[in-house]
Backbone bond lengths (Angstrom), bond angles and torsions (degrees), N, CA, C in turn:
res aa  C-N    CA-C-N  psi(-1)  N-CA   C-N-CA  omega(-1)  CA-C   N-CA-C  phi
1 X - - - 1.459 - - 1.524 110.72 -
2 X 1.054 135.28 -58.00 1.746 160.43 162.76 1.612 79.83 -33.22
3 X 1.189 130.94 -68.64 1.595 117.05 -161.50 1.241 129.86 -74.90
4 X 1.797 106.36 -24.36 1.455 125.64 152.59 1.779 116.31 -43.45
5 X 0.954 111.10 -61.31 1.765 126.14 -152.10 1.555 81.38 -78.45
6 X 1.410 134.54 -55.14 1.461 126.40 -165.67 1.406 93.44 -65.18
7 X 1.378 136.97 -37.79 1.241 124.15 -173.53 2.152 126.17 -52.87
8 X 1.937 84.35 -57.81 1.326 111.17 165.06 1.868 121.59 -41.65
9 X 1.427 123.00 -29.94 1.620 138.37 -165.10 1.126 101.18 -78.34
10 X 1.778 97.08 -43.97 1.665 116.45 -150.76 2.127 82.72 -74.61
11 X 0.801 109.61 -36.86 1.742 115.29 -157.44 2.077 94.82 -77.41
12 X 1.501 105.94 -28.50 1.345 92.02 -170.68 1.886 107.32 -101.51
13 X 1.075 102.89 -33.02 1.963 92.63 162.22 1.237 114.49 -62.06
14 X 1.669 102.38 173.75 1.120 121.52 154.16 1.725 136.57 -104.35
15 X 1.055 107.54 -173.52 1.768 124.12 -171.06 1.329 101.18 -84.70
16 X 1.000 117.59 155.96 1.582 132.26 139.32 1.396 131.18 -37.45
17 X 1.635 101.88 -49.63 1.572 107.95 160.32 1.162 131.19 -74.75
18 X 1.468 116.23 -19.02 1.367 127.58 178.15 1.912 105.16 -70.76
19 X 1.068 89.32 -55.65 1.712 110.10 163.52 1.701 114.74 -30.76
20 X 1.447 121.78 -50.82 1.189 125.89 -161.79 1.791 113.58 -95.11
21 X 1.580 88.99 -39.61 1.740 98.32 168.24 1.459 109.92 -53.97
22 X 1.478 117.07 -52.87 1.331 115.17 -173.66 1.121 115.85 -62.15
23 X 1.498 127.79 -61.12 1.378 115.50 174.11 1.406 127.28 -59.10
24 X 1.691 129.12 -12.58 0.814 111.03 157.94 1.854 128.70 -94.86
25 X 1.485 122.91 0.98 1.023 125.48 145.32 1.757 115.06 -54.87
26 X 1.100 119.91 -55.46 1.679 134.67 164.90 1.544 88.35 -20.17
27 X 1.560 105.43 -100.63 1.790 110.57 -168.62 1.391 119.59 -27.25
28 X 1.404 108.40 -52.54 1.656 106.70 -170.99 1.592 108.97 -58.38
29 X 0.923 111.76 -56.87 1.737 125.90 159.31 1.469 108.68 -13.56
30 X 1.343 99.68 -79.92 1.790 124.11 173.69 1.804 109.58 -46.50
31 X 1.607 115.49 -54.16 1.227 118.18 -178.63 2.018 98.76 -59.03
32 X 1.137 117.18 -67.30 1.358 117.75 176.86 1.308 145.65 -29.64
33 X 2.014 93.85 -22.63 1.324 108.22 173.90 1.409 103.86 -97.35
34 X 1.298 105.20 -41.54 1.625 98.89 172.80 1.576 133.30 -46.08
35 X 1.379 92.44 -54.33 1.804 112.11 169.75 1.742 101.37 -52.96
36 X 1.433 112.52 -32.51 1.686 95.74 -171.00 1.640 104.25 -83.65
37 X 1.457 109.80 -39.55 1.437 104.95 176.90 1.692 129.45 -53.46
38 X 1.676 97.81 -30.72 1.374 98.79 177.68 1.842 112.00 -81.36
39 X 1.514 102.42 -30.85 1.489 92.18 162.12 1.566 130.18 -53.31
40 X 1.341 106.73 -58.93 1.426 118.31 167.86 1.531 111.07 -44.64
41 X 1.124 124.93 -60.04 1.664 124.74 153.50 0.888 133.32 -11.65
42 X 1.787 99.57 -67.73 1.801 100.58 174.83 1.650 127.89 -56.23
43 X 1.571 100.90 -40.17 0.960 147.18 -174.80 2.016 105.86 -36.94
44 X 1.198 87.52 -79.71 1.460 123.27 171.42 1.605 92.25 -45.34
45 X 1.644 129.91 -74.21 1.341 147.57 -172.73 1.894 92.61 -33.10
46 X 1.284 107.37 -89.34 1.245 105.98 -170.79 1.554 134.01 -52.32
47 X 1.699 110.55 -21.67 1.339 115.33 167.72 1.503 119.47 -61.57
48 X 1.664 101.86 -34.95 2.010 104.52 -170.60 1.808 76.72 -73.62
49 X 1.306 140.75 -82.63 1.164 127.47 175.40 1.361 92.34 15.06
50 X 1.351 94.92 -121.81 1.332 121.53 -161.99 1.746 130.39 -9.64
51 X 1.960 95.31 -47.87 1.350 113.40 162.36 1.243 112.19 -57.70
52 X 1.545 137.62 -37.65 1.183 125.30 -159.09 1.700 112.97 -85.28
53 X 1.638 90.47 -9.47 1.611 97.52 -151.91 1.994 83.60 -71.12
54 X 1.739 105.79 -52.32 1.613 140.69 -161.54 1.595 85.25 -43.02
55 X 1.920 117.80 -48.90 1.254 81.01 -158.07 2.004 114.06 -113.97
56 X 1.515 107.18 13.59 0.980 97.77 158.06 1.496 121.00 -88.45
57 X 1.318 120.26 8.17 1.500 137.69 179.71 1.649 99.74 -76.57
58 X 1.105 123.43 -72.08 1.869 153.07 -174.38 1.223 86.09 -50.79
59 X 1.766 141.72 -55.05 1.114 132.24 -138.32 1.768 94.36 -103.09
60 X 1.170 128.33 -34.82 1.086 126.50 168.73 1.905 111.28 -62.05
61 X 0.895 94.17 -35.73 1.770 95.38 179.09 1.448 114.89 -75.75
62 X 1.231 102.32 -37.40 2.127 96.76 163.07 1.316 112.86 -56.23
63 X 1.749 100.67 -60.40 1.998 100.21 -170.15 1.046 109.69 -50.77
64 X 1.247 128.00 -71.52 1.551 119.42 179.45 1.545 121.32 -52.37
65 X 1.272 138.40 -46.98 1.516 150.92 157.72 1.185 116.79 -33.07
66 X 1.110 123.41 -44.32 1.491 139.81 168.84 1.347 110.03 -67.92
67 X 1.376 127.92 -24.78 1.618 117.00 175.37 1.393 105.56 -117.42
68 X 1.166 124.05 16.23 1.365 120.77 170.92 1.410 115.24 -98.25
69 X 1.137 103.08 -37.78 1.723 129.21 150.95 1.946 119.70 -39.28
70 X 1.245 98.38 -46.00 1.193 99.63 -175.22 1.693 113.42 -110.76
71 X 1.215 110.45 13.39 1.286 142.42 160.90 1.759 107.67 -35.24
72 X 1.325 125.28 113.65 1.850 131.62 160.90 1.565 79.10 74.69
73 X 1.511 153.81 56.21 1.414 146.97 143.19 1.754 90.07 -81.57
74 X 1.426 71.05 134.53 2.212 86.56 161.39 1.498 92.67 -148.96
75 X 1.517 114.99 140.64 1.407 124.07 -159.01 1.636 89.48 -65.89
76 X 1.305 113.82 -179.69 1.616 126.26 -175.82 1.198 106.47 -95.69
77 X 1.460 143.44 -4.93 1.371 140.26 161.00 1.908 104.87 -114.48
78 X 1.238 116.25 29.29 1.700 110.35 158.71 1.757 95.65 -91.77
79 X 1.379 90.90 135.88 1.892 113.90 142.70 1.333 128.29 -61.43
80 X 1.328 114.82 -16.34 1.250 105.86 -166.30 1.519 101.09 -121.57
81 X 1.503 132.91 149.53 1.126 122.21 164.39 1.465 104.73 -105.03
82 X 1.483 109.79 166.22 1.901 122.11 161.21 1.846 98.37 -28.99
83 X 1.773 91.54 141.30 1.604 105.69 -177.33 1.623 94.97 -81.43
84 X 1.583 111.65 -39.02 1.693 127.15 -169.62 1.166 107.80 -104.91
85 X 1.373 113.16 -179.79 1.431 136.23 166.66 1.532 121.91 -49.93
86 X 1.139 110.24 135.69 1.930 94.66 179.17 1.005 112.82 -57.38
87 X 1.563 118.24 -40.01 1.770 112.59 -175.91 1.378 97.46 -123.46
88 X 1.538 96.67 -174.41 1.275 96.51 175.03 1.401 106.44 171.25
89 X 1.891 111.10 112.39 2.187 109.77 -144.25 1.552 89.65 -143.93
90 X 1.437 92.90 149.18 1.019 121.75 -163.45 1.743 114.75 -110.66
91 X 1.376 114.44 121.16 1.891 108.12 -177.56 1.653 116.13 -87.43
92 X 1.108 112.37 105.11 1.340 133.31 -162.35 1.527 136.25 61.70
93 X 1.214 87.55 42.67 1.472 119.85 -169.49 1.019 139.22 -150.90
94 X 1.585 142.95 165.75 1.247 138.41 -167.41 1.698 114.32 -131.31
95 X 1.261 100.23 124.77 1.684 113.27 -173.81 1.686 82.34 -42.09
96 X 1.564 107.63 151.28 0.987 131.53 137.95 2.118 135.32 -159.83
97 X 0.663 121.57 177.44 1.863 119.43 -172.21 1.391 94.88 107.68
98 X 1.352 98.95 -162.33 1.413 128.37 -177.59 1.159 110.40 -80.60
99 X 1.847 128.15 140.84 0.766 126.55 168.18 1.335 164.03 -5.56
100 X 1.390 87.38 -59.03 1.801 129.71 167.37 1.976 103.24 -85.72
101 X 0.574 67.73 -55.30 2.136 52.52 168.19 1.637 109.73 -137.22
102 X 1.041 99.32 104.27 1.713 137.39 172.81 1.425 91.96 -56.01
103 X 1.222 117.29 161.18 1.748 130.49 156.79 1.991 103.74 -162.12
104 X 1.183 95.34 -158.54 1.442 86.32 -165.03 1.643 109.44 -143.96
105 X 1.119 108.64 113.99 1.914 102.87 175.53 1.234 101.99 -111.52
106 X 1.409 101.35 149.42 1.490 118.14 -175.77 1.277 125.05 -96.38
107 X 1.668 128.06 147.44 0.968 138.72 -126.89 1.354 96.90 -113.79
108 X 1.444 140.35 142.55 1.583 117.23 167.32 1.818 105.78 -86.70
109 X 1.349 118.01 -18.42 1.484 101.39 173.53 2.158 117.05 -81.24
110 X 1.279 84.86 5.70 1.817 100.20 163.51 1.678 108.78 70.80
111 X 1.552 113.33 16.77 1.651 123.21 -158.35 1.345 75.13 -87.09
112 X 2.053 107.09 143.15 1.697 123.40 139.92 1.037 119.66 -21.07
113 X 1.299 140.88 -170.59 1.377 147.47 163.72 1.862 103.30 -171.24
114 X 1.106 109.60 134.61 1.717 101.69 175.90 1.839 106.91 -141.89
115 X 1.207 112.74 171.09 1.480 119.14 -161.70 1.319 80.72 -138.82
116 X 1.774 116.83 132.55 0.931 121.89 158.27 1.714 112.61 -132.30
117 X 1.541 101.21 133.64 1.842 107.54 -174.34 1.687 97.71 -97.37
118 X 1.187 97.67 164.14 1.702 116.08 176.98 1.429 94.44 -164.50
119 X 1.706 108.75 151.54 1.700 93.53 152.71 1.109 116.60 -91.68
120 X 1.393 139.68 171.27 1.232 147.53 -153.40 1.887 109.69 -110.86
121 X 1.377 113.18 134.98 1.167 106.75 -179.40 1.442 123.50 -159.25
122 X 1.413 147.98 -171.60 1.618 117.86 159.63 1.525 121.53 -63.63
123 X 1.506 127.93 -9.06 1.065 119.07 -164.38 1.778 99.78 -111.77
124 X 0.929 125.13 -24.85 1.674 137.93 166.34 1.572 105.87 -53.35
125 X 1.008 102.55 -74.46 1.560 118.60 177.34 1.512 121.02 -115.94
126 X 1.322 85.83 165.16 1.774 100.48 178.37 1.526 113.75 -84.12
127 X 1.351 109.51 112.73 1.751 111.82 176.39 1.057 108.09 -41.12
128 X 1.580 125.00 165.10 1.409 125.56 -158.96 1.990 80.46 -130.61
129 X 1.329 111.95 155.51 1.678 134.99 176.72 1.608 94.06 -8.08
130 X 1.760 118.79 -63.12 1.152 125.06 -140.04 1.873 100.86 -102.02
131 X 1.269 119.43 -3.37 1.769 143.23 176.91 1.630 95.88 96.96
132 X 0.664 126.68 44.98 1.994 108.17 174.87 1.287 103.60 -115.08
133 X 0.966 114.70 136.40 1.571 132.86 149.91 1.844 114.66 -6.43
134 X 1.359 96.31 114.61 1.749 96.00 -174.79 2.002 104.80 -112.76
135 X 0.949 95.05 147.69 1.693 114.11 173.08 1.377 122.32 -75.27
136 X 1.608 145.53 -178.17 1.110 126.58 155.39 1.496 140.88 -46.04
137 X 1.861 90.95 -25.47 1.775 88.44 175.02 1.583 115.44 -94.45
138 X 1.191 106.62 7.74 1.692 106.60 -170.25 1.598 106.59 93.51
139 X 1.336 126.56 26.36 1.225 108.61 -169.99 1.807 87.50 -110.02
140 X 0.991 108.24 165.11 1.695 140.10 -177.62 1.354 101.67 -71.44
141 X 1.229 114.27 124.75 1.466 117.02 -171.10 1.818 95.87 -115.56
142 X 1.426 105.65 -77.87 1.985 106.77 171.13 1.717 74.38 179.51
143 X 1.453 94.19 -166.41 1.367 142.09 -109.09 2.287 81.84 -96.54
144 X 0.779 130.31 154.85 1.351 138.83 178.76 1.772 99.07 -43.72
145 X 1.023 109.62 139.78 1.796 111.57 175.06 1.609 104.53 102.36
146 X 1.184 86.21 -17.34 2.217 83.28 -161.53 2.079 90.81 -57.41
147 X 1.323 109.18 166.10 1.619 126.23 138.82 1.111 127.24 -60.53
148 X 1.394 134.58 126.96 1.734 142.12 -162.65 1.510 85.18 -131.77
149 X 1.624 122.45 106.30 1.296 123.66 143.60 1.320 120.54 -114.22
150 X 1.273 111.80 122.49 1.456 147.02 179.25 0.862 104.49 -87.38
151 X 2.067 121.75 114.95 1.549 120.42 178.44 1.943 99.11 -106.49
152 X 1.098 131.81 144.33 1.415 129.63 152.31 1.528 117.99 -133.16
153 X 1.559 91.88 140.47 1.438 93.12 178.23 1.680 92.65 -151.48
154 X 1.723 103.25 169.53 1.544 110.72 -177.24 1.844 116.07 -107.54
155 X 1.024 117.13 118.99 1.633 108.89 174.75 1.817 121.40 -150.68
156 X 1.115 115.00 168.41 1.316 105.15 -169.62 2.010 99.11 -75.19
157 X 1.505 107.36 156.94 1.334 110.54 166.08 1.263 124.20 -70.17
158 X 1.323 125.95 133.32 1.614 124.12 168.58 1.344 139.76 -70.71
159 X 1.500 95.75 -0.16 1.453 103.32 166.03 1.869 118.81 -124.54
160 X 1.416 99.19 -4.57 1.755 116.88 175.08 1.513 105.37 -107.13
161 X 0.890 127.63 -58.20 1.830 154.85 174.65 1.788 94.23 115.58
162 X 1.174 129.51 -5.83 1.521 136.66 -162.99 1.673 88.43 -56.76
163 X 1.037 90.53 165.62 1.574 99.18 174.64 1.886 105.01 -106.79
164 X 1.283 105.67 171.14 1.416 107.32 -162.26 1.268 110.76 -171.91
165 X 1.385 105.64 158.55 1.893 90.54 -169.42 1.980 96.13 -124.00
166 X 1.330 91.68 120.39 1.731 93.16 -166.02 1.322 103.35 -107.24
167 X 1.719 119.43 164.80 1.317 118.70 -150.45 1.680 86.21 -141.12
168 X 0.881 126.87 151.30 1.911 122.65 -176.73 1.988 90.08 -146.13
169 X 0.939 97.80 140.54 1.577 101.67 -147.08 1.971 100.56 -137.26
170 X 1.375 123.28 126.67 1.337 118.40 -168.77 1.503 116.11 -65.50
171 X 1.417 115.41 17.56 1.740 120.74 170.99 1.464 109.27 -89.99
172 X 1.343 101.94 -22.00 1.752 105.19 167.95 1.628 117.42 -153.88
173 X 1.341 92.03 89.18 1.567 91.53 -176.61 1.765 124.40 -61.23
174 X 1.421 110.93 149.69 1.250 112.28 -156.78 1.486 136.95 51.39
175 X 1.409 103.60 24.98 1.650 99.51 157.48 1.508 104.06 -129.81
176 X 1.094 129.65 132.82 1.338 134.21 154.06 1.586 126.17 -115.94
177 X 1.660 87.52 140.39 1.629 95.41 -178.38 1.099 131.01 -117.62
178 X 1.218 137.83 156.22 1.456 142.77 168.52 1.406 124.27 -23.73
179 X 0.944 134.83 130.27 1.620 150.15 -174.71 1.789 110.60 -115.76
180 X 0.985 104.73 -78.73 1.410 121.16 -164.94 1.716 109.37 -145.66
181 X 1.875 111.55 119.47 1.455 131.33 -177.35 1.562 101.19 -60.08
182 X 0.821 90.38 145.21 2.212 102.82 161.39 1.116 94.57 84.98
183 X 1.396 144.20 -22.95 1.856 119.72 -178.73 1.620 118.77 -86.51
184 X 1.801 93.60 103.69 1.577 119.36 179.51 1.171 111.48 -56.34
185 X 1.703 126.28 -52.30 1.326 130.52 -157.77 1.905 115.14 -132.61
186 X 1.141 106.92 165.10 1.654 97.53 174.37 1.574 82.01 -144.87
187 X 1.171 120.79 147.69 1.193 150.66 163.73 1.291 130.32 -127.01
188 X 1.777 126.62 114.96 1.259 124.76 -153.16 1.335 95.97 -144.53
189 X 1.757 109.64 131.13 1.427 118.56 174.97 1.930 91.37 -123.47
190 X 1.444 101.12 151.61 1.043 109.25 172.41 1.774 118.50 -118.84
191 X 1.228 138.23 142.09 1.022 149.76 -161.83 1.627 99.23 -118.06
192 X 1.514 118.04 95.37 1.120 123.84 135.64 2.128 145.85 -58.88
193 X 1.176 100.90 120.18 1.305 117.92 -160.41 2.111 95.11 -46.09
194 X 1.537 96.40 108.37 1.276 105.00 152.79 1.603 87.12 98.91
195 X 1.183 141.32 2.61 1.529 150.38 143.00 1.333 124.46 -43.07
196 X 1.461 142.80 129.20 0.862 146.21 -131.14 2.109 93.87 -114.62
197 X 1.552 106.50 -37.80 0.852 101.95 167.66 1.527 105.75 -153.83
198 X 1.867 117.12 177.66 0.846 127.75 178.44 1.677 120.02 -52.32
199 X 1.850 109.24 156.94 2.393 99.86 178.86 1.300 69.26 -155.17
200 X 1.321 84.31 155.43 1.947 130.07 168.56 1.208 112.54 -65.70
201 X 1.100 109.67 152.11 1.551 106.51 -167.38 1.874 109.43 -71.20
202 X 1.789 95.30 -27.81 0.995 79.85 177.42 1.812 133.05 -85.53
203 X 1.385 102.25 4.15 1.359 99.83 164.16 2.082 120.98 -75.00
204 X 0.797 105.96 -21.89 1.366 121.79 -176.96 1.886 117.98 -63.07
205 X 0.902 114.16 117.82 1.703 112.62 163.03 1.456 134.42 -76.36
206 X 0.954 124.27 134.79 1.551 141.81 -159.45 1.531 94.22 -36.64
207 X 1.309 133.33 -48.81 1.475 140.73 165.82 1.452 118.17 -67.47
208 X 0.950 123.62 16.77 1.279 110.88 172.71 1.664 103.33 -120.09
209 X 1.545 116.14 -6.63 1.597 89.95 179.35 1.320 126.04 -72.27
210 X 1.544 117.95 -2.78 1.405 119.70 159.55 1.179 134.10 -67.71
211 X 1.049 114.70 -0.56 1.608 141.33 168.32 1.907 116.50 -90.67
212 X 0.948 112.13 -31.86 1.503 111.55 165.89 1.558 103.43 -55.32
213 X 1.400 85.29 156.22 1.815 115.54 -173.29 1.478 112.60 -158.60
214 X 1.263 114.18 -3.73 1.634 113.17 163.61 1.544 119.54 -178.53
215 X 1.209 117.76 159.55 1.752 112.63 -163.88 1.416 85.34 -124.94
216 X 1.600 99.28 160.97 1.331 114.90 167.42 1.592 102.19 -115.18
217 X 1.855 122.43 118.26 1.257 106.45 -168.13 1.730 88.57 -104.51
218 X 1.171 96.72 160.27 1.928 106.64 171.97 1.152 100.31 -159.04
219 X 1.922 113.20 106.65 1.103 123.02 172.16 1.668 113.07 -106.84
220 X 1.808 102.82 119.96 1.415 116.03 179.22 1.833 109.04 -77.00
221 X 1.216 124.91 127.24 1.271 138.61 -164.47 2.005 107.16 -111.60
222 X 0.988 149.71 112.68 1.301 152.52 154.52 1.912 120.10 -72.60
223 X 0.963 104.48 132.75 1.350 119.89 173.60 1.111 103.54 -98.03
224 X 2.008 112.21 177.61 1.060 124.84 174.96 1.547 135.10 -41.29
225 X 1.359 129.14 171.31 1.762 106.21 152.70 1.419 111.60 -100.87
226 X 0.960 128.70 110.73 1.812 156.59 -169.89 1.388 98.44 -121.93
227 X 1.495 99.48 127.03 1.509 118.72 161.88 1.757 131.44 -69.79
228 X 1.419 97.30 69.40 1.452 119.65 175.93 1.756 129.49 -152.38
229 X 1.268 116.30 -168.75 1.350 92.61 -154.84 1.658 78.72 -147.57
230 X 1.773 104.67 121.53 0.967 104.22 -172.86 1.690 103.43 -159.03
231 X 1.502 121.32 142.68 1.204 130.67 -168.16 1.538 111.41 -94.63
232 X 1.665 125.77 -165.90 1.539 110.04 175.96 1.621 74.65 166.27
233 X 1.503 95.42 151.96 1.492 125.06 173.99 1.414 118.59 -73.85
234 X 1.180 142.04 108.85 1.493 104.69 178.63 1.416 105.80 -94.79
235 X 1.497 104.19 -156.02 1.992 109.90 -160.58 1.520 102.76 -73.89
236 X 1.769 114.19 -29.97 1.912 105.05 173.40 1.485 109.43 -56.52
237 X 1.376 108.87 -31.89 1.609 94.99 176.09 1.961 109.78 113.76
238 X 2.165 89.45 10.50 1.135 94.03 -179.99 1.997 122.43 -113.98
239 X 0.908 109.40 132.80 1.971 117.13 -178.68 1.380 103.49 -42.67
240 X 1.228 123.34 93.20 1.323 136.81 158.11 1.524 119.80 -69.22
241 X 1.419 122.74 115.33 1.567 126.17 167.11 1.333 111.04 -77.37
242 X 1.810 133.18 95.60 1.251 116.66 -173.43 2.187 112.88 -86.63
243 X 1.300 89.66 154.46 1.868 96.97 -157.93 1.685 102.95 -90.84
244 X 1.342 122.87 -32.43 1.124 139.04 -171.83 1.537 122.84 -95.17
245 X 1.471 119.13 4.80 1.505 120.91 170.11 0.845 117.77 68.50
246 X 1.651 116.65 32.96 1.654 106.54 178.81 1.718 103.67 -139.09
247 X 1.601 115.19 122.59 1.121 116.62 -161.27 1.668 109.64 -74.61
248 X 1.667 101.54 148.73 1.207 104.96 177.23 1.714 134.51 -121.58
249 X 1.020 125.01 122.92 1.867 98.70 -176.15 1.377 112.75 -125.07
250 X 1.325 127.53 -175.88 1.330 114.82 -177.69 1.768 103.46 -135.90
251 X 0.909 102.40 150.52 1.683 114.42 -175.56 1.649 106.05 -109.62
252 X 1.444 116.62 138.04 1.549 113.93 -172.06 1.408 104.74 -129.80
253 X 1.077 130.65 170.77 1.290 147.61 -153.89 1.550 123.93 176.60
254 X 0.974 130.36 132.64 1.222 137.10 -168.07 1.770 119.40 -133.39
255 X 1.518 124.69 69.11 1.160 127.13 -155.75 1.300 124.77 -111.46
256 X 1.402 119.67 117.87 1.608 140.07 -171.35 1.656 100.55 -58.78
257 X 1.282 115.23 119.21 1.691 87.78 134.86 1.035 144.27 -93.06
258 X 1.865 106.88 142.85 1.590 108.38 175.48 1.084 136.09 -40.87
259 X 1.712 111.69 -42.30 1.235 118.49 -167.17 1.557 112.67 -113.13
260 X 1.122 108.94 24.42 1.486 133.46 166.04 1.969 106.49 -21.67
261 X 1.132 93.91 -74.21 1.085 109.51 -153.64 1.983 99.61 -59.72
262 X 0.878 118.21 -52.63 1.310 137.70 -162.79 1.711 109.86 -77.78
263 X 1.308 108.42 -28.71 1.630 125.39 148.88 1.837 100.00 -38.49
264 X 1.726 93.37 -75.07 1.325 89.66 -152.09 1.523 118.08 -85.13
265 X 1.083 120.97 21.30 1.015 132.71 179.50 1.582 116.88 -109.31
């Protein structure tokens, strides 16, 4: 009996080797799911990337596009036209002074910067709580007729270091604020009437911005910092090797002004 039952034990365990195959079938299993989750991970990681890059790219190209567009408008029953230029941009730099004479300080992230005037009205802008004339940030400028200059330029934040594309708006002169995260650079060519091709702002003379009739905008966009190694075009049109793992693209635009004509005239 004793030799029976030891027989029967021996028949229902297992081996040592049986032991080792399994657990190491187990791991590979385990390693396989892991390796797929972190793929799927990455995966996932770099697509919101990617999305975030697409749409602070698109969204920076309206805000600014949208007032470059509506750039030297004076309603069709004002007397008065713009005292200045509709625009008026700066090469690696950011409009700054008084209204009436613009100048230009420079930026350490090296982004364009441009000033764009309109007069202000219900159809320019969106009335503010009390009906007055609003700026890029929504702030209250005055009363229908006033001047609306809109400054933008691109730089990192001083309390994030992120970069950001800020808008300084004639409801509060000399402060500008944040718009839209991730835009490193702005790049601005201007198209003089009967010019063969696009110039920098800084080739241009204080008299000639009445002569523009269309910008070339190129907004540079930054992604996350991700551990990879990845290149990108920028707006000159040259293959950038970036050092810091964070992807970059650029958004382009090519924008007429409306009121071109009536500026320069």
């Amino acid at each position: 009996m004793t030799s029976h039952r030891s027989h029967a034990t021996g028949r229902c365990g297992h081996t040592l080797l049986e032991l080792v195959i399994a657990v190491a079938l187990g791991l590979a299993v385990t390693a396989g799911a892991i390796a797929a989750y972190r793929s799927q991970r990455q995966a996932f990681v770099l697509a919101s990337d990617n999305a975030r890059i697409h749409e602070a790219g698109m969204n920076a190209l309206m805000l600014v596009g949208e007032q470059i567009q509506m750039a030297g408008f004076v309603p069709a029953d004002s007397t008065q036209a713009l005292a200045e230029s509709a625009i008026f941009g700066c090469a690696g730099g950011r409009p700054t002074g008084a209204d009436a004479s613009l100048a230009c300080e420079a930026l350490s992230s090296h982004s364009d910067g441009i000033a764009v005037r309109y007069t202000g009205d219900g159809v320019s802008t969106w009335p503010s709580s009390n009906g007055q004339v609003t700026d890029c940030l929504g702030q209250a400028v005055g009363a229908a007729g006033v001047t609306v200059v809109n400054r933008y330029h691109a730089k990192p934040s001083s309390s994030t270091g992120e970069p950001e594309l800020y808008c300084e708006g004639s409801g509060k002169a000399g402060t500008a604020q944040p718009l839209v995260e991730g835009v490193e650079k702005l790049r601005l060519r201007y198209w003089l009437a009967g010019a063969s091709q696009p110039a920098d702002a800084s080739s241009l003379a204080r008299d000639q911005w009445t002569a523009v009739i269309a910008v070339d905008l190129c907004v540079q966009v930054r992604g996350a910092a991700l551990a990879r190694r990845v290149s990108y075009v920028d707006c000159d049109g040259a293959t950038v090797s970036a050092t810091d793992g964070r992807a970059r693209q650029i958004f382009w635009r090519h924008i007429a002004l409306r009121n071109a004509l009536e500026v320069a005239t």
